[in-house]
C-alpha positions as CSV (number, residue, x, y, z in Angstrom):
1,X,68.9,50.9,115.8
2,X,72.1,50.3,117.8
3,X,70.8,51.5,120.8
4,X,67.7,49.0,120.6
5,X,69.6,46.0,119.4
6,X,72.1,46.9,122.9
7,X,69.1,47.3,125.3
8,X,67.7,44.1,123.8
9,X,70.7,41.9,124.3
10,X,71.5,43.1,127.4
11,X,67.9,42.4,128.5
12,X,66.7,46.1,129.9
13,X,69.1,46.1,132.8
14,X,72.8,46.8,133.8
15,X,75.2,44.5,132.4
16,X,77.7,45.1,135.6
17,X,79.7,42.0,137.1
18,X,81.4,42.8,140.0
19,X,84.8,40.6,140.8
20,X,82.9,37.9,142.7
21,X,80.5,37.0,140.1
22,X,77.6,39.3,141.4
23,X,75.2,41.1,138.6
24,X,73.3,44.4,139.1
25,X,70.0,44.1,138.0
26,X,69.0,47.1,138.2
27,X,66.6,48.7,135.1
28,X,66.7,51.8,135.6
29,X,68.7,55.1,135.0
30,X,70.2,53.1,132.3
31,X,73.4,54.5,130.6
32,X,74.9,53.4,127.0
33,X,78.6,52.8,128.2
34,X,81.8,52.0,125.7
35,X,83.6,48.9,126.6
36,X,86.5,51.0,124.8
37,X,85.5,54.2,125.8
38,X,85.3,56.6,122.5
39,X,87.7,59.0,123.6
40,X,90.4,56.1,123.4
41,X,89.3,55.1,120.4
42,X,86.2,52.9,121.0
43,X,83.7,52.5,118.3
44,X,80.2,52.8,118.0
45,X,78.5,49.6,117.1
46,X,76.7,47.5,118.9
47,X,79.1,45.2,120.1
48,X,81.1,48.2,121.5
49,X,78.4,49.6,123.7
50,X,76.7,47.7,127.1
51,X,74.1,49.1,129.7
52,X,75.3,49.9,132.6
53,X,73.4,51.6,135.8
54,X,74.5,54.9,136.2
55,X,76.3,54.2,139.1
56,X,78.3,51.9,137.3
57,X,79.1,53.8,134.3
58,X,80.8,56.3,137.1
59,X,82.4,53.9,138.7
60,X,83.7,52.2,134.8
61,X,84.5,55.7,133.9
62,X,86.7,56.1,137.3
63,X,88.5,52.5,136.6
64,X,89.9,54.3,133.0
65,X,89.9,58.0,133.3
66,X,91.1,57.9,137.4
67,X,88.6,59.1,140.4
68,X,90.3,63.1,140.5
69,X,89.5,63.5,136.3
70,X,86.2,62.3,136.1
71,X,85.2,64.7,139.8
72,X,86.4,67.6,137.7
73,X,84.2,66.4,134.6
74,X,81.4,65.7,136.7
75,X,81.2,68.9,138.9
């Protein structure tokens, strides 16, 4: 149910906005993401989650957790 209720209010597509005001659009190889993310204590409702492309759930993940942690948890 939370999972709908996110990729309905986020409209099927990446809720990304990059500094200058520019959304992705993109709908596809969409991603759940924590605002907070759950390791630091983020929850798990709705209002905690957005869609994000995959590309920028990496690049949200590299903003918290640094560029070197996430390579290691990716590779």
């Amino acid at each position: 149910a939370v999972k709908n209720e996110v990729f309905e209010r986020d409209g099927h597509c990446c809720s990304y906005v990059a500094t200058d005001g520019t959304k992705c659009n993109a709908k596809i190889s969409l991603e759940l993401d924590h605002r907070t993310p759950f390791a630091l204590g983020g929850g798990r409702g709705a209002e905690e989650l957005r869609l994000l492309c995959g590309a920028h759930n990496r690049l949200a993940a590299e903003e918290v957790f640094g560029k070197e942690c996430m390579a290691r948890y990716c590779s």
